[in-house]
C-alpha positions in Angstrom: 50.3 5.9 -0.9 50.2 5.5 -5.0 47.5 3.3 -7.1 49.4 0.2 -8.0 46.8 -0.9 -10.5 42.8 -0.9 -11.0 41.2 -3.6 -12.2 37.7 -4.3 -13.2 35.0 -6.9 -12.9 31.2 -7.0 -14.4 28.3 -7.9 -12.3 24.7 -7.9 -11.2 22.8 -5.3 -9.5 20.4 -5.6 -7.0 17.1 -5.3 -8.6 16.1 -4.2 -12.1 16.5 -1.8 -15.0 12.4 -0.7 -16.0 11.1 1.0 -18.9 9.2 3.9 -16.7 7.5 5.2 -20.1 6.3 1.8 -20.8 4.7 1.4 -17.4 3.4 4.8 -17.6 1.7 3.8 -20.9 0.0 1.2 -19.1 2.2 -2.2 -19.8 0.3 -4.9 -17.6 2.2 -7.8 -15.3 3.3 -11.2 -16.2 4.5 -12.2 -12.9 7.6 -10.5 -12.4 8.0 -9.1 -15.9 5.8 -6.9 -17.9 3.8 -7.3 -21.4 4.5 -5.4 -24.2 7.2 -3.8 -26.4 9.6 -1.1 -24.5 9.6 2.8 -25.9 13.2 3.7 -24.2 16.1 3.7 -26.1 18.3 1.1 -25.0 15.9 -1.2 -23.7 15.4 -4.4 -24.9 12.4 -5.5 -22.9 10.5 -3.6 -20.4 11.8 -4.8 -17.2 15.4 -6.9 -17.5 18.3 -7.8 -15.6 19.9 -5.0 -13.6 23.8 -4.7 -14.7 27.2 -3.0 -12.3 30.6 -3.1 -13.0 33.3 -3.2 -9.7 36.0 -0.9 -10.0 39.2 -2.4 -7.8 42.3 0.1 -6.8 44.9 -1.8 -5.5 47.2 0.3 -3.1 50.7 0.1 -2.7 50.5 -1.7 0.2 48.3 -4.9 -1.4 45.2 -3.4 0.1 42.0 -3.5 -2.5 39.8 -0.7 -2.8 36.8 -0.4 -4.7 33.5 1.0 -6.0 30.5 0.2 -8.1 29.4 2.0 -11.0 25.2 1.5 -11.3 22.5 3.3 -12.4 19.3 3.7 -11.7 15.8 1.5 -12.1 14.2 4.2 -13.9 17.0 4.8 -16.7 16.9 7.1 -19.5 14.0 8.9 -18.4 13.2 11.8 -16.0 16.2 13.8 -18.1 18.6 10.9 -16.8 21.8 9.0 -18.6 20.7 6.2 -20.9 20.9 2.6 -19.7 24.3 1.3 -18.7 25.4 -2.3 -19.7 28.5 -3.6 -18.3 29.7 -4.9 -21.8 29.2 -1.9 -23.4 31.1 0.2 -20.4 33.9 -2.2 -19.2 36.2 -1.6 -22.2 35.8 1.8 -21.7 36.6 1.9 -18.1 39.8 -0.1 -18.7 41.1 1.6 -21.8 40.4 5.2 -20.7 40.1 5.4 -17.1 42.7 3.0 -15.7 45.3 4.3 -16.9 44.6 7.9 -15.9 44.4 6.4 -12.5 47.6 4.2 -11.9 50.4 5.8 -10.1 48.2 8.3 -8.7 49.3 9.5 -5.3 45.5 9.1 -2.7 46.2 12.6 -0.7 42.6 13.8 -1.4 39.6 12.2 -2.1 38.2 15.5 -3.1 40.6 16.9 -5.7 40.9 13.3 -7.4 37.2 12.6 -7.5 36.4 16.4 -9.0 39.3 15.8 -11.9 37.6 12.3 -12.8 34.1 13.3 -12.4 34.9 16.5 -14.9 36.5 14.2 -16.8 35.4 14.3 -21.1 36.5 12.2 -23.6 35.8 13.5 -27.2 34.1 16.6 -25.5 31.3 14.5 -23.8 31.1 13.6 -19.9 31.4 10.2 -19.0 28.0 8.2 -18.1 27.0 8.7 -14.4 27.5 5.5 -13.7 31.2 5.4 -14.2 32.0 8.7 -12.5 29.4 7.2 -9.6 31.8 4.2 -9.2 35.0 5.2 -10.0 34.3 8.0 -7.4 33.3 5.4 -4.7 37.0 3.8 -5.8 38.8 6.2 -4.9 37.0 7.2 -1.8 37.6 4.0 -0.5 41.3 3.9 -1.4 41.9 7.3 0.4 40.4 5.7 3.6 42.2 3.2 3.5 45.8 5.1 2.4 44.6 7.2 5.5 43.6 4.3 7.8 40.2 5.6 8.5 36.6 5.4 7.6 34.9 7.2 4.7 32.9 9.2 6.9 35.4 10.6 8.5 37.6 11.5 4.7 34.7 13.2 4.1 34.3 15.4 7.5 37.8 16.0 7.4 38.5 17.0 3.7 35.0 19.3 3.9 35.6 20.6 7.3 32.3 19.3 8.2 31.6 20.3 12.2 29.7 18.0 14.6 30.1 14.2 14.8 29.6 11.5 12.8 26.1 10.2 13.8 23.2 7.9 12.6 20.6 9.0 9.7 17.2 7.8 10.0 16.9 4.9 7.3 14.0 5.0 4.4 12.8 1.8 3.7 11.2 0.4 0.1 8.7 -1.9 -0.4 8.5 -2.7 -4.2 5.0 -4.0 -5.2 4.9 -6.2 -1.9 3.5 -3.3 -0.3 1.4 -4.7 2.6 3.8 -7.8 3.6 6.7 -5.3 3.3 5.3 -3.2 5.4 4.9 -5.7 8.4 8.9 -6.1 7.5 9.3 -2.7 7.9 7.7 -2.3 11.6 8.7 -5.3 13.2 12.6 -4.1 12.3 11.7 -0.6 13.0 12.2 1.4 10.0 12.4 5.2 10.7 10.4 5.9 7.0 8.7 4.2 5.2 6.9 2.4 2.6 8.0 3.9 -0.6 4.9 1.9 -2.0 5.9 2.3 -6.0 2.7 3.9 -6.7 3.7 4.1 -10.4 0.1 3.4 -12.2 -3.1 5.2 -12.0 -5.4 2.7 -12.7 -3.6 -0.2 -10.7 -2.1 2.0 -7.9 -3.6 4.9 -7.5 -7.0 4.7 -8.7 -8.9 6.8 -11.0 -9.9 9.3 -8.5 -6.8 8.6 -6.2 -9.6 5.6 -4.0 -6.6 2.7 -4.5 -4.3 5.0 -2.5 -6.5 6.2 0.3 -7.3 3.1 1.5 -3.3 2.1 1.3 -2.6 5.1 3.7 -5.5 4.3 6.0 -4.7 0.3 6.1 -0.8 1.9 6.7 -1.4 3.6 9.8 -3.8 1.6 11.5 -1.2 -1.4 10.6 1.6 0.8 11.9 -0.3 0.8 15.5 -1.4 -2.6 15.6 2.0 -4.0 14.8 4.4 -1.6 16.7 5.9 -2.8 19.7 4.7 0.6 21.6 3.5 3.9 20.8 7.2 5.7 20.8 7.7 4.2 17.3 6.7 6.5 15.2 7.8 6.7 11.7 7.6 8.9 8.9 5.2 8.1 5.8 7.4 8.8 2.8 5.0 7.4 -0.2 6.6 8.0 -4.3 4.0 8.1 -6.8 5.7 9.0 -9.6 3.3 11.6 -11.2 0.2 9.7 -11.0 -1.4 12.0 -9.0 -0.9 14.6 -11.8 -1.9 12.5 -13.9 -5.4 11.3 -12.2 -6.0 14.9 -11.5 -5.3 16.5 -14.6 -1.9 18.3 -13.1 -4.9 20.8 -11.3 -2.9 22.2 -7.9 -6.0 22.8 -6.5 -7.4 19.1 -7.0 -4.1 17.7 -6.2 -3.8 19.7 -3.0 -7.3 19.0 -2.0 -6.3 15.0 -2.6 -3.2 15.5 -0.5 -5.5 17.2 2.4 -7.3 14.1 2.5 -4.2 11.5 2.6 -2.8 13.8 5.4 -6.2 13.7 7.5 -5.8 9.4 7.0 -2.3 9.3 7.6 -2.5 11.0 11.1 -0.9 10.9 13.4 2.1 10.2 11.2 3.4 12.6 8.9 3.1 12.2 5.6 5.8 13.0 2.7 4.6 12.7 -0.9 7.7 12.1 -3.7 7.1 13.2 -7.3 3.4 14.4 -7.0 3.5 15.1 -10.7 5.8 14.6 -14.0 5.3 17.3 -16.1 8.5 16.1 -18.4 10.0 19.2 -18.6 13.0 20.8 -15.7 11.6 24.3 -15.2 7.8 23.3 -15.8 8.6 20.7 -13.1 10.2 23.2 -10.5 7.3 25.7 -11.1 4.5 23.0 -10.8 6.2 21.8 -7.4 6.5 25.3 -6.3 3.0 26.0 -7.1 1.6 22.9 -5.3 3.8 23.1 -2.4 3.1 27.0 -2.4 -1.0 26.1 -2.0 -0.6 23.0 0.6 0.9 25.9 3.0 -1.5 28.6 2.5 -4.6 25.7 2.7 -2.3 24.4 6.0 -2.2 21.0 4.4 0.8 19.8 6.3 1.8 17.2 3.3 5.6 17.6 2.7 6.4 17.4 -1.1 9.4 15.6 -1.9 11.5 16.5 -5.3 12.9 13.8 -7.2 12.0 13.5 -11.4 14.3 16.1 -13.3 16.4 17.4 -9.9 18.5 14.2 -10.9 22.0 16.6 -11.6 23.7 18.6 -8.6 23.2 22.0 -11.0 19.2 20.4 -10.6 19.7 19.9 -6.7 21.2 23.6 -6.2 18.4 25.3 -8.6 15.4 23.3 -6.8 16.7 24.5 -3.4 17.6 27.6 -4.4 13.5 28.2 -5.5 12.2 26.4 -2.3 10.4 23.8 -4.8 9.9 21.0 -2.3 10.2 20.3 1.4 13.0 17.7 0.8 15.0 16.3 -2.0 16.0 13.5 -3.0 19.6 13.1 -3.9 19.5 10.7 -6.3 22.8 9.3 -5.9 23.8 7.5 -9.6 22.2 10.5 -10.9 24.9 12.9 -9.8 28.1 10.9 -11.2 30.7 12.0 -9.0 30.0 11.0 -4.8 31.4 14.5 -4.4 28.3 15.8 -6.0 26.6 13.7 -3.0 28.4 15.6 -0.3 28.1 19.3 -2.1 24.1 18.4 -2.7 23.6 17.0 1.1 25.1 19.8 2.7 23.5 22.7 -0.2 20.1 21.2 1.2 21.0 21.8 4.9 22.3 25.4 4.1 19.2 26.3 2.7 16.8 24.6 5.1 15.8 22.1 2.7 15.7 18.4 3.4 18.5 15.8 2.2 17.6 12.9 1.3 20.0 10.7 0.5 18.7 8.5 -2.0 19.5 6.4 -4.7 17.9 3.0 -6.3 16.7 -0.5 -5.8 19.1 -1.2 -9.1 22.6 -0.6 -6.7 24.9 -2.7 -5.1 25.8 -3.4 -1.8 28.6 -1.6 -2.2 27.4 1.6 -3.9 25.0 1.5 -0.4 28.1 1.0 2.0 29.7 4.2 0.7 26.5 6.3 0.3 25.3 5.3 3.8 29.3 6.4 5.4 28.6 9.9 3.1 25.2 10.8 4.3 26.4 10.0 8.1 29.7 12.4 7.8 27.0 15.2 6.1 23.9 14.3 8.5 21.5 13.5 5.9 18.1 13.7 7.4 17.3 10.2 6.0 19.0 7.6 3.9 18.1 4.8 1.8 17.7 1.2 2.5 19.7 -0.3 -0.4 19.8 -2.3 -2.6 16.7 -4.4 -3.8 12.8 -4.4 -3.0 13.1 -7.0 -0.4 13.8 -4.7 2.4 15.3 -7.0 4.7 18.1 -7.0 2.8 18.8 -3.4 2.1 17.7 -2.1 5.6 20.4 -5.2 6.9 23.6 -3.3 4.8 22.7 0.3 5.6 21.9 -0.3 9.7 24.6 -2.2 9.9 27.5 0.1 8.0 26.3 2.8 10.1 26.9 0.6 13.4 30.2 -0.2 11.8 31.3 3.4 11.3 29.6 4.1 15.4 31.5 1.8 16.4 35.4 2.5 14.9 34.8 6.3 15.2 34.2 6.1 18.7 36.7 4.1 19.5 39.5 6.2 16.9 41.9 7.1 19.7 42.7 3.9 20.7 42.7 2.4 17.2 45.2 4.9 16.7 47.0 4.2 19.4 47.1 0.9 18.2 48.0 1.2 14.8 51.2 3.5 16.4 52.1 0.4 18.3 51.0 2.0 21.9 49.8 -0.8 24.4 
């Protein structure tokens, strides 16, 4: 089965791009939008509208595959790809990357996804958020060209043992972090809040106080609101540095703080994403490494989760390879290529380290499909509700692509048989 052509369409993401160093700064609400001037490159306001372009392969056969290129909330910061506009990409796509694409025979997803991730034009990689949706293009198309799911291109092609299975889903709350959270129990999220504890002084609290009474009003909302006592989820709670930053970067005051969130969160365990920011790769992997080093030793069962400056698989395979963090987040428009997704996922599991596949609010429906049918064929130990901060919405496409995917893989042999015109 050959490309016939690829075609191209802009569109809107499913939440927003956000000047991070702005907020950090301290930029105050306006409602929905923020107050002040943005510091990132790129930006032309603090928070504004989140952008994707569709990239559509049309096989042989009339069948339409396709792909969105996005990127994430937090753009061109962290050590991650400036911000991507569709008018500023689109041209580029269709000029450069079309053509490279039509007439192309869709044997492997692998070997065509590594030769357009790796792809350079005037010496320089392509943006992430091209190779991340051209990548999900072709995917799709080899699925289809082979009449099966995703998942199963990708166990097949990676020689990835054991069935495809379900991954427990991580639900985000935005700032609606308490009515969320009722969201989140009533339709049985397996992690949760997120919480976007992104502000010290609005967040956190000066001396971490904001927070502590989030995690205690958390779990005793969690057991008031559960239907019985078998549901019990994970706490998975991103503050984005502030802890670092209330406490000076000091392991010993930070791991002290975390002892304390661990003795409210019980009997729930409690995972804690980018504990500091120390805007630099290495100073970050040593500064995880210290703290998670201390939380053992102190038997402060707190699991530290990577995610600022582990953005790149090179990133992913360094931070496992130096046991800097319990789990790590994959974040999926970070790594370009959905290749890089399956190599990261199943780098993690070889070294005993937990995959998380991630992402952003800032995706698209699609972009979650295709990351959802990846982390099932790698077994992820948990993957994001996505897109948006709404969580009903995001939890709605991932839980029900997995079912989809259940569903068709258990029943391949008579699809097959089917499709072979057997009755």
């Amino acid at each position: 089965m050959k490309v016939l052509d690829v075609l191209c369409s802009a569109g809107r993401s499913g939440f927003y791009f956000d000047d991070q160093r702005a907020i950090k700064k301290g930029a105050g609400h306006d409602g929905f939008s923020y107050v002040g001037e943005p510091v990132t490159e790129g930006f032309s306001q603090i928070r504004q509208a989140g952008e994707a372009i569709s990239v559509m392969i049309v096989l042989e056969d009339g069948q339409i595959a396709y792909g969105d290129c996005a990127a994430v909330q937090y753009s061109g910061a962290g050590g991650r790809d400036p911000l991507f506009l569709a008018e500023d990409f689109l041209p580029l796509i269709e000029k450069e990357i079309a053509p490279r694409l039509k007439g192309r025979e869709l044997q492997s997803f692998k070997s065509l996804a590594e030769e357009f991730d790796g792809l350079t034009l005037a010496g320089k990689r392509l943006h992430t958020a091209i190779r991340y949706g051209v990548t999900q293009a072709i995917l799709d198309a080899v699925a289809k060209a082979k009449k099966m799911t995703m998942a199963e291109v990708i166990q097949n092609e990676y020689q990835i043992r054991g069935g495809i299975k379900k991954v427990p889903i991580f639900t985000q709350s935005g700032d609606d972090r308490y009515s969320n959270v009722d969201k989140m129990i009533i339709k049985g999220a397996d992690v949760l809040p997120h919480a976007l504890i992104n502000s010290v002084p609005e967040k956190l609290g000066l001396q971490g106080e904001i927070l502590k009474e989030y995690v205690k009003w958390l779990r005793e909302r969690i057991i008031q609101l559960r239907a019985d006592s078998s549901y019990h989820p994970v706490l998975h709670i991103d503050v984005y540095g502030t802890i670092g930053l209330a406490f000076g970067n000091d392991p010993e005051k930070m791991a002290g703080y975390l002892g304390e969130l661990e003795k409210m969160a019980e009997p729930f365990t409690l995972r804690i994403e980018g504990p500091m920011d120390v805007e630099d790769r290495m100073k970050q992997l040593q500064a995880l490494k210290e703290l998670r080093s201390l939380l053992k030793k102190k038997g402060i069962n707190v699991e530290i989760v990577a995610d600022e400056w582990c953005n790149t698989w090179d990133d992913i395979k360094l931070f496992a390879d130096e046991g800097a963090a319990d789990m790590i987040q994959i974040k999926t428009p970070d790594l370009g290529g959905v290749n890089n997704i399956v190599k990261a996922i199943l780098y993690c599991k070889e070294k005993g380290i937990g995959a998380y596949c991630g992402g952003t609010c800032n995706e698209t429906d699609r972009s979650a499909q295709v990351c959802t049918q990846i982390a099932m064929a790698c077994g992820a130990d948990q993957c994001l509700a996505k897109p948006g901060m709404g969580v009903d919405e995001g939890f709605m496409i991932v839980y029900n692509e997995m079912n989809r995917v259940l569903a068709l893989t258990k029943m391949r042999g008579r699809i097959n048989s089917l499709l072979a015109g057997e009755r």
